[in-house]
C-alpha positions in Angstrom: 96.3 73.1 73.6 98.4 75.3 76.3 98.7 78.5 75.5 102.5 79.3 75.1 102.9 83.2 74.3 103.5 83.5 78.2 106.6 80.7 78.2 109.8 81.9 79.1 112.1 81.9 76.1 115.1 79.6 76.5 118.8 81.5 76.4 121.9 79.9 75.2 124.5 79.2 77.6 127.0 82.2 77.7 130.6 81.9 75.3 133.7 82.4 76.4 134.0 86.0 76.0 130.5 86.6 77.5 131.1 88.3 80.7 128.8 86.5 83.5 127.7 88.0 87.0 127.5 85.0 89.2 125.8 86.2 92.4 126.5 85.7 96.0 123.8 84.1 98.5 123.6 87.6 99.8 122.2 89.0 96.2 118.8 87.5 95.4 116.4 87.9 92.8 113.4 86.4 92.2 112.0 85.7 89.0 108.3 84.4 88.2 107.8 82.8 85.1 106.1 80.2 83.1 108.2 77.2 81.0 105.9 74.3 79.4 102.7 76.5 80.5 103.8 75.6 84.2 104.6 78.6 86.5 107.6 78.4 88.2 110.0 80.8 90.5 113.6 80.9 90.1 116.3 82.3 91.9 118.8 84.0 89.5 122.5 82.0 90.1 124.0 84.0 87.5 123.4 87.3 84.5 125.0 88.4 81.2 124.1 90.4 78.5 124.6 90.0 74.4 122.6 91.5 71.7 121.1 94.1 74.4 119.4 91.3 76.0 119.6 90.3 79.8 120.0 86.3 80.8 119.7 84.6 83.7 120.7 81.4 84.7 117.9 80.1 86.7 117.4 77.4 89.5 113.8 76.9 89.3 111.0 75.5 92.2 109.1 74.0 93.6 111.2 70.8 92.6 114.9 72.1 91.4 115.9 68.7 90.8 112.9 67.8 88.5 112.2 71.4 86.9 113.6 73.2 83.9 116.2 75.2 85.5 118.8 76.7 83.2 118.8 79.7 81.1 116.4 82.6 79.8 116.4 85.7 78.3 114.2 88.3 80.6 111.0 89.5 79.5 109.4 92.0 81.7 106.6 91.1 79.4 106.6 87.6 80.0 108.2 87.5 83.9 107.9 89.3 87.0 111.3 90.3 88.5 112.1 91.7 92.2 115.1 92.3 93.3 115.5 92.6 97.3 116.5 96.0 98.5 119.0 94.7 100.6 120.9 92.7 97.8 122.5 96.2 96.6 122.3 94.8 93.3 120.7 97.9 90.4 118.0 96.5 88.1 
């Protein structure tokens, strides 16, 4: 049996009132993180918040078209977030 207390937890997709930061090509964060017991990175495409909790919507790799990309909440507990200095994007 996997182990599944590391898994990313899935995120619903936002409503209509949720207010969504898409990002550019120019602001990237990473995100590590496990789904299924397999580790993954993802590239956050877009963010909001409800209930005080961060999602991101997620294109994951190494295969994008075969992986589980879509949304999670963020768990600094769970994931391991950078954002590039560069990206001018606060944590």
């Amino acid at each position: 049996m996997i182990d599944t207390w590391r898994d990313a937890e899935a995120a619903p997709a936002p409503d209509r009132t949720a207010r969504v930061r898409r990002y550019s090509p120019y602001e990237v964060i990473r995100v590590n993180l496990f789904v299924d017991g397999d580790s993954y990175t993802g590239i956050a495409r877009a963010s909001y918040e409800a209930a005080g909790r961060l999602a991101y919507s997620l294109l994951l790799w190494p295969r994008p078209d075969r992986s589980p990309s879509g949304w999670y909440w963020y768990d600094p507990a769970r994931m391991r977030r950078r954002i590039y200095p560069d990206a001018g994007i606060r944590p």
